[in-house]
C-alpha positions, 0 to 999 in steps of 0.5 A: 492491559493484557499485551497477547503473545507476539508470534512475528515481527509484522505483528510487533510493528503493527500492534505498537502502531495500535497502542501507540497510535495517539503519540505524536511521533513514532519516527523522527529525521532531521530536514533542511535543518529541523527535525521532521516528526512521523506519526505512528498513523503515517508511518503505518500508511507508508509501510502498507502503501510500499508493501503493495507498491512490491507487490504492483511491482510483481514482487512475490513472497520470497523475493529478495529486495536490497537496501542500498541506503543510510540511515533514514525514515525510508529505510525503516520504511522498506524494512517493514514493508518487506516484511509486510509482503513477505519479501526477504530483504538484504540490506547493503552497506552504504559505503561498499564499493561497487565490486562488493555491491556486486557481489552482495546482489549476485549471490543474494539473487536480488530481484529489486534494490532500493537506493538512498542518492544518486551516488548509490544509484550510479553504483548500481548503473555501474553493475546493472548488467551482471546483475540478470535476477535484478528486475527493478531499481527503486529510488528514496529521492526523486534526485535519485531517479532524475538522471534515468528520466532525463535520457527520455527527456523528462524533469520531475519534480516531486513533492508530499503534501504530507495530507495537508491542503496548505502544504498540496496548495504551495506545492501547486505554486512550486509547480505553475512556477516551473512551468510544468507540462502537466500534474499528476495529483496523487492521494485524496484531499477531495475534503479540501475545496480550496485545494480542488478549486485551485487545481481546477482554475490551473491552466496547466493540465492536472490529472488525478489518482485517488481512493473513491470515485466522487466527482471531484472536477478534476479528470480522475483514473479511478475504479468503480468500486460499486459495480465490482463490488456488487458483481462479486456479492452478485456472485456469491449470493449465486453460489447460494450463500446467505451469511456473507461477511465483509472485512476491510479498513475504515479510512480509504476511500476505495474501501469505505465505497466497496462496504457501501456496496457491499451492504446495498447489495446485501439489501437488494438480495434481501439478506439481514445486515449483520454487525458482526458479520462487518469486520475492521481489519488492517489492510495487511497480509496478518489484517486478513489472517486476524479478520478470517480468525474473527469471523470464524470464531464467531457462534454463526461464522459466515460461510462467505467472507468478501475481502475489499483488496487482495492483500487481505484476501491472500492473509484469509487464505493463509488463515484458512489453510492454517486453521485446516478449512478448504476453500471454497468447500468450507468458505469462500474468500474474495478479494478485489484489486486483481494484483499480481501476487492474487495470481499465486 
């Protein structure tokens, strides 16, 4: 197996995800005394989820992140994501004081810190107001975060399901039995019927957030991927094109319904269906700087590329320019989501 020359370290990190991807753990940490394995699949699925959760945040490429933490899963996590979005991070002693935490913050400019446990939480309520560049505080533990809730007068108990409907069910229990003013049921277990038909016969109210938009019984805050995929092929078939290519992840939800748009729309203008004009690629920053290389590479490139998230149109765009291609002259390149860091 010919392994090709590494030029970053994102394209380390994901291309041993790639080839190690069947193993069964690629992290491993010790929880209420037995080791907890972390797949290479969830392990890259958390990686992407934080990177785009810094830039939700309007964190942009450049931005220093401190990680005020020990050693754990989570820090590995945020380093990795920060390198993902293209942030510097700056990580901080755990068993620093608060005057050197200071100093760290102050002269590194850090505009989000990530702490572990409460105690590395009070060390930066501590400091909070010498720090001004500091935007957000970002906590590992739900306990971390606890206290800042409990001023407006709120409890959280959070809980990871870890995409099993069994582990989502218990946790449902845990939460009727809290007596819980309400569940906000994050990630998609629509495959799951015995977990839908629990959460639909709860009489605590549940709201849900998840990839896609198939009826599921429960209220859901979604986006309707099909019209706004459908209005940006609309859009591009008016600026005349007729070679559009489509570049995106297989697993979500959100994605798998804005390629099925893409097609339709492609078949309602009466344009060919063309395999290799629909590209795999990681939802990354270098999952659109691979893709946009790809479709570019190809004998017939496409003069139009639709990208089914900004994260992977921001990465063509850095490919484009690379590889000396004005955009739209030479291609046009869209994304979708409208993030904070498209603005840039």
């Amino acid at each position: 197996m010919t392994v090709p020359p590494l030029r970053t370290l994102n394209e380390l990190f994901f291309g041993a995800a790639d080839r190690f991807g069947r193993r069964p753990a690629a992290l491993r940490s010790k929880q209420n005394g037995r080791w907890v394995a972390m797949s290479p699949a969830e392990l890259v699925d958390r990686v992407r989820a934080a990177s785009l959760g810094f830039l939700e945040l309007g964190l942009a490429p450049g931005d220093r992140i401190a990680l005020l933490s020990e050693n754990r899963p989570e820090w590995a996590i945020t380093d990795f994501a920060c390198l993902t979005a293209r942030c510097v991070d700056v990580a901080v002693y755990p068993t620093l004081p608060a005057k050197q935490v200071d100093y760290i913050l102050r002269d590194s400019g850090a505009a989000a810190v990530c702490v572990s446990t409460r105690v590395q939480l009070d060390k930066i309520q501590g400091i909070r107001r010498t720090l001004p560049a500091l935007r957000h505080v970002i906590g590992f533990d739900a306990g971390a975060l606890s206290p800042l809730l409990e001023k407006w007068g709120y409890n959280v108990v959070l809980g990871h399901a870890h995409q099993s409907a069994d582990e989502a069910v218990a946790l449902w229990g845990i939460l009727e039995a809290r007596h819980c003013d309400a569940i906000l049921f994050l990630g998609d277990l629509r495959d799951r019927p015995r977990l839908i038909e629990d959460l639909q016969n709860t009489s605590i109210p549940v709201v849900a957030l998840w990839h896609g938009s198939r009826e599921s019984g429960i209220p859901t805050v979604g986006v309707d991927n099909r019209a706004g995929m459908s209005r940006v092929v609309d859009h591009l078939v008016g600026l005349g094109h007729q070679r559009i290519a489509f570049a995106g992840p297989k697993r979500l939800g959100d994605i798998t319904e804005r390629e099925e748009a893409y097609l339709a729309s492609l078949e309602r203008h009466g344009l060919p269906r063309r395999a290799e004009y629909v590209h795999d690629a990681a939802n990354v920053f270098g999952g659109g700087v691979a893709a946009l290389d790809h479709l570019m590479d190809l004998d017939e490139p496409p003069t139009a590329i639709v990208a089914p998230t900004d994260v992977l149109a921001i990465g063509m765009l850095h490919a484009a320019q690379r590889r000396g291609l004005q955009v739209p002259r030479d291609v046009s390149i869209s994304g979708f989501d409208d993030i904070p860091a498209s603005s840039f």
